[in-house]
N, C-alpha and C positions, 0 to 999 in steps of 0.2 A: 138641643138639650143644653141650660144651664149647663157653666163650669163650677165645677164644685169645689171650692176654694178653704185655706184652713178657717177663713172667717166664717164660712158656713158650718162647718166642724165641729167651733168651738162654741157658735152660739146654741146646736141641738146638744150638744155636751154639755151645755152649761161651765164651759172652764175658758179659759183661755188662749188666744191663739197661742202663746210661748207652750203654754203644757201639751196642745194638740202637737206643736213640733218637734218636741221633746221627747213626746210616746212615738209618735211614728220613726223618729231618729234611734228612737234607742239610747237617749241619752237619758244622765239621772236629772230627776227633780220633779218625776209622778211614779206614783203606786204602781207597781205588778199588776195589783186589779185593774186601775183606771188605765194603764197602757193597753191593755187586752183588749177591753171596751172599747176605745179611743178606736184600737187596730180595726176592730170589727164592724163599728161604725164606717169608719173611710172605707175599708172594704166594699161593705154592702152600697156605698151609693158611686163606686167606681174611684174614688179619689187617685190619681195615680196612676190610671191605666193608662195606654197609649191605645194610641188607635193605629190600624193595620201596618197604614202607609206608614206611620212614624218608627213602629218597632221592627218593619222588615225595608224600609227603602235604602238605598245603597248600602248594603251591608255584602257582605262575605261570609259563606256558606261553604262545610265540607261534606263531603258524601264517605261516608268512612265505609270498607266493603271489604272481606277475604277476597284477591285474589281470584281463586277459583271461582266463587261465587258470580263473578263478573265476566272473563274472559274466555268461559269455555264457548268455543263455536256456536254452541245450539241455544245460548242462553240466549233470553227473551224477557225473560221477568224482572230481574232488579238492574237490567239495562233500560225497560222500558220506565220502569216509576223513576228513575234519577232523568231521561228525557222530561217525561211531565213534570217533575218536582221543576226541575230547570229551566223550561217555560214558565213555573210558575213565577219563579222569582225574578226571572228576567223586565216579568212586566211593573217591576218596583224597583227596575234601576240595580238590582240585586245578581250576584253569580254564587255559581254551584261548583264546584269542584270535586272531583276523585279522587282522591288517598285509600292506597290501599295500605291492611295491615299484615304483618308475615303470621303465620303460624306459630313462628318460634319468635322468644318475645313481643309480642305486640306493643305492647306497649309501649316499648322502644321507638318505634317505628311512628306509634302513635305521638308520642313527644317532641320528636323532629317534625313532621307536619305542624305541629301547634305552634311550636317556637319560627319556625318558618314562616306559616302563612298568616297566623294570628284570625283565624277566623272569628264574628261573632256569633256563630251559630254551627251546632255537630249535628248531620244527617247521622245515625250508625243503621246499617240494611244487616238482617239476616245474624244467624248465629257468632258471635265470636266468643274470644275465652273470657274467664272468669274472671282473670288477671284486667282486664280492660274495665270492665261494671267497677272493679273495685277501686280501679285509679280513678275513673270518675266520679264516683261517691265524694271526694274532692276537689273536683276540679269547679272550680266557681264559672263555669258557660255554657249557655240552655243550649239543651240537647237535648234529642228525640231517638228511642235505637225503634226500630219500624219491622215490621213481619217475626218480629220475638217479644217474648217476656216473660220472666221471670221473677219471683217475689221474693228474694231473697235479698235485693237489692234498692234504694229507695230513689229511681231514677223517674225516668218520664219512658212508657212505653204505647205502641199501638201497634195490635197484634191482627192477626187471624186465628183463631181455635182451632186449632188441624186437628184437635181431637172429635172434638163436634161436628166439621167440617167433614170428616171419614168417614164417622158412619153414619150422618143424611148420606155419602155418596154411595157407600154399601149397601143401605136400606133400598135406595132408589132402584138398586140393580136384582135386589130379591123383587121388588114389587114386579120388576120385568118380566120374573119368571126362573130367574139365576139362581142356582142352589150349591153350585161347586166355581167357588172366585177365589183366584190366586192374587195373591201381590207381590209387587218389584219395587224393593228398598232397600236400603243396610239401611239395618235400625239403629245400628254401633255410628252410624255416620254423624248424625243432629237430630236435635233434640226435633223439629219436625217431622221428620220422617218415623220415627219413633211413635210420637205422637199420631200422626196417620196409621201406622201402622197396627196402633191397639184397639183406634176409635174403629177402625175395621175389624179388628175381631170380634170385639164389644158386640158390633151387628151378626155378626156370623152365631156367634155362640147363645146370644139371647133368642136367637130362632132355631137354635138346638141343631145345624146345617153341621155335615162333617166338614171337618179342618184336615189337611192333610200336610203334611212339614215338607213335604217337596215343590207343594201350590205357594210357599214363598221361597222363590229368589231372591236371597240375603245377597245385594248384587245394586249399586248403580251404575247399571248395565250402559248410562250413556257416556262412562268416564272409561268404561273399559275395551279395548284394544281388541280382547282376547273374547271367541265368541262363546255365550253360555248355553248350559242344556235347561231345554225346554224338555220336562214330561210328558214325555208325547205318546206315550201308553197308558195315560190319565189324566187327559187335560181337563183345565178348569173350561166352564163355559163361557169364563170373561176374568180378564186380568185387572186390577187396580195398582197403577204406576204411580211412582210418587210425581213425579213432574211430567212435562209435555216432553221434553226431550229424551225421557226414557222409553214412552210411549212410542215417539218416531223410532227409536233403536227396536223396539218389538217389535214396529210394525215390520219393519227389513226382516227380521227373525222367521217372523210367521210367515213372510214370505215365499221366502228360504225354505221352506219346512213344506212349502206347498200346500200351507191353510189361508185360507179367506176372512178379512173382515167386513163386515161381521156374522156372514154366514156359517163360517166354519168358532171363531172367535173372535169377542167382544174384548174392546178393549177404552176402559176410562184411564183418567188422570186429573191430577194437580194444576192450578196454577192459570190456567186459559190465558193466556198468551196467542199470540198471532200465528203462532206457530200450527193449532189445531183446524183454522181455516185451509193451511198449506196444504195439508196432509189428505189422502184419498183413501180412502174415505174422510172425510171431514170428523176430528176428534172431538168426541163429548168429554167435557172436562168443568171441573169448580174452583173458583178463586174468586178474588176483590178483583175488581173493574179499576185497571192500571191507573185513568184519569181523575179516579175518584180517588183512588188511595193517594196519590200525589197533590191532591186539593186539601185533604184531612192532615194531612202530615204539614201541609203548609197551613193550615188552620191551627194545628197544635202547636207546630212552634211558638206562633202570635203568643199563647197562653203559655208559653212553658218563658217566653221573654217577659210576660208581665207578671214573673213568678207565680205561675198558677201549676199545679202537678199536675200532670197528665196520663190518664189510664185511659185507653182507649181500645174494645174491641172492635174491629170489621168485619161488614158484611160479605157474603160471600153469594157469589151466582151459579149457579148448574145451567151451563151451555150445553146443552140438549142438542149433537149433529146427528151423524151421521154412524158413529164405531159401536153402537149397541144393540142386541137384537133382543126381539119381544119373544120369548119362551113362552108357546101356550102350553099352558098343562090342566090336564083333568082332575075335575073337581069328584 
């Protein structure tokens, strides 16, 4: 492809190279109108952009990440996307890095990292505070926050729908046969699990099914210590866990209890991690595919560096194992 040059610019502008680099500078000595035009033209035929190699090759990347989000034992998920992300960049001469941010002021935390490592480029995974979005609504370096987003703020985001995302995985488990499904979240915890946690009612209640307040365990049972009660004088017929790791903590539960899965009880989840192959029965579980998500996210940076905004939803898979059972009922 031809390079597009300002002499190409100015001859379809009809103006001058000095005024083509005047509008795209920002500087005075062309119209508001004819800057716009000027911008929009270069735009549209790429003037400016870099190409892959040039805007991610030896560069310096951080992975920004709560703490917890990262280092609890059973984690799987945003350990696995910073491995692939970090393969990706590797093969451009490029590194990743961990920083984690505290709870209580982050942004502090946040600060020291930057002044420190000077990255060109901010991974942000997963939920953090408010206080963070809003210091970077100034900060002048492309950044991507990954598995959140929110519109409140005018950053660069790429999500998964956990609302949507919950109830295909609710719908999927009525189609089965399932008419009484509990769930395992605190919905107080993130804004995800919250989000799973409605898109699953959403299903429950448009098919007019009873709900019962004991079938949710307001509980992420896989951070807790201490063991919880299962209703075991009205169990559901399949549970929906917010993540894989809560799901392994039920699976021990139900064991414990002297139920079967998926004979006695069905159990999905969140996230499909490697985790649900481990597990025996082998877990059915929906999420983005770790090596895709860690491609896209390194696709979005490209474009969030050649200032281009980025909204981005993911796809999501239903790994269909082994922890569900088929309910035949009478027609």
């Amino acid at each position: 492809m031809k390079k597009i040059t300002l002499k190409h610019i100015a001859e379809k502008m009809n103006v001058s190279a000095v005024a083509v680099h005047k509008a795209l500078n920002n500087q005075k000595g062309v119209s508001e109108e004819l800057r716009k035009k000027i911008k929009a033209y270069a735009a549209s035929v790429g003037y400016g952009v870099k190409s892959p190699k040039q805007v991610m090759n030896n560069k310096r990347f951080i992975f920004v990440i709560n703490k917890d989000f990262f280092l609890t034992p059973s984690e799987q998920y945003y350990s696995n996307i910073f491995y692939y992300l970090s393969g990706e960049l590797s093969k451009v001469n490029s590194m990743l890095q961990v920083v984690f941010v505290t709870e209580v002021n982050p942004v502090d935390s946040l600060k020291s990292a930057l002044n420190g490592l000077k990255p060109d480029g901010i991974f942000f995974a997963g939920e953090l505070n408010n206080d963070v979005f809003r210091y970077m609504e100034n900060i002048n370096i492309p950044s991507l926050f990954i598995d959140y987003y929110t519109p409140l703020y005018a950053l660069n985001f790429m999500y998964n729908n956990n609302y949507q995302t919950a109830y295909k995985l609710t719908n999927y488990l009525i189609e089965k046969g399932h008419r009484k499904i509990g769930f395992i979240g605190n919905i107080q915890k993130t804004a995800a699990i919250s989000d799973r946690y409605f898109g699953y009612l959403k299903a429950i209640t448009e098919n007019e099914f009873r709900f019962d307040p004991k079938w949710h365990i307001n509980e992420n049972i896989e951070l807790s210590q201490v063991l919880f009660d299962l209703p075991l004088n009205d169990m559901p017929t399949v549970f929906v866990c917010h993540c894989d790791a809560a799901a392994q903590k039920l699976y021990s539960m139900l064991s414990f209890n002297g139920l079967k899965i998926p004979e006695d009880v069905s159990v999905v989840s969140f996230d499909n991690t490697q985790l649900c192959d481990n597990l025996l029965p082998k877990l059915t579980s929906i999420g983005p595919a770790r090596d895709s998500f860690a491609k896209k996210a390194y696709s979005a940076m490209i474009d969030i560096m050649n200032k281009k905004r980025v909204t981005h939803q993911i796809s999501v898979i239903l790994a269909e194992r082994d922890s569900v059972k088929t309910i035949v009922r009478q027609s």
